[in-house]
N, C-alpha and C positions, 0 to 999 in steps of 0.2 A: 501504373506506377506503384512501386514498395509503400507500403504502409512506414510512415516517418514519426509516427506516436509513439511512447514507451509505452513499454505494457509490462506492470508489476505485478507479482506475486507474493502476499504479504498475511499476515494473524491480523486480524484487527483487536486491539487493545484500548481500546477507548469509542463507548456508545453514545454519551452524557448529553452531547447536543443534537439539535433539533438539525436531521436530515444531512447531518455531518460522520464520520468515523474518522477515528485515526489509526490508521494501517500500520503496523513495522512491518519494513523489509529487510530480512537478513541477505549478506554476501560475502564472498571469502577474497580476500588479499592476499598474496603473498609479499611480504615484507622485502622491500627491496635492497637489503644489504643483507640480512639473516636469513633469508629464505623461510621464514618460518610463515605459516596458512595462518592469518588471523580473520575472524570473526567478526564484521561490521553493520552495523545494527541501523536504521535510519529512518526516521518516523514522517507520513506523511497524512496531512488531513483530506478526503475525498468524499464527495458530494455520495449523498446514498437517499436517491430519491423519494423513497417508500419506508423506510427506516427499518430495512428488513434484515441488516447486519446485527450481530450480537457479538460480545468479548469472544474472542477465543474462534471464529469463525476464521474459514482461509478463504483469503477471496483474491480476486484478479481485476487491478486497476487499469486504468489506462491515461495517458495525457491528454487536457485539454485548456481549451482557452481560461484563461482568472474567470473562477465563477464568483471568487470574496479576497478579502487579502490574503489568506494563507493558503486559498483550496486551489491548487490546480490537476486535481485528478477526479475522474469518475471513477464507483462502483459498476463494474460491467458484469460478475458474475461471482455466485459463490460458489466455491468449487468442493468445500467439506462444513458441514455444520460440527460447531462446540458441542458436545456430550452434554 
């Protein structure tokens, strides 16, 4: 059976807690009367077990069960490290 989890790709922008990150995901809309491509931005907090993520890092989430009230995504992989 298809794999039914989202899997995002996202910068993480926030270290500060303990075994936490928050991820922004950018995406494009097109505006549905203007036609015009906008830019939507959406931030998500995801479990990072080892706390091996850093600001500026691109990494690859994915969905899972409430691990806290706000977390519902794992850290699955860093795909480029921050300079």
């Amino acid at each position: 059976m298809r794999e039914q989890r989202k899997r995002l790709v996202g910068i993480v922008t926030g270290d500060k807690m303990d075994k936490t990150v928050v991820v922004t995901v950018a995406s494009t809309q097109r505006h549905p009367i203007y036609g015009k491509v906008m830019r939507r931005t959406k931030k998500y907090k995801a479990h990072d077990e080892n706390n091996e993520c850093h600001v500026g890092d691109r990494v690859q989430i994915i969905e899972s069960k409430p691990i806290s009230r706000q977390k519902r995504f794992v850290v699955t992989e860093i795909l480029d490290r921050a300079k």
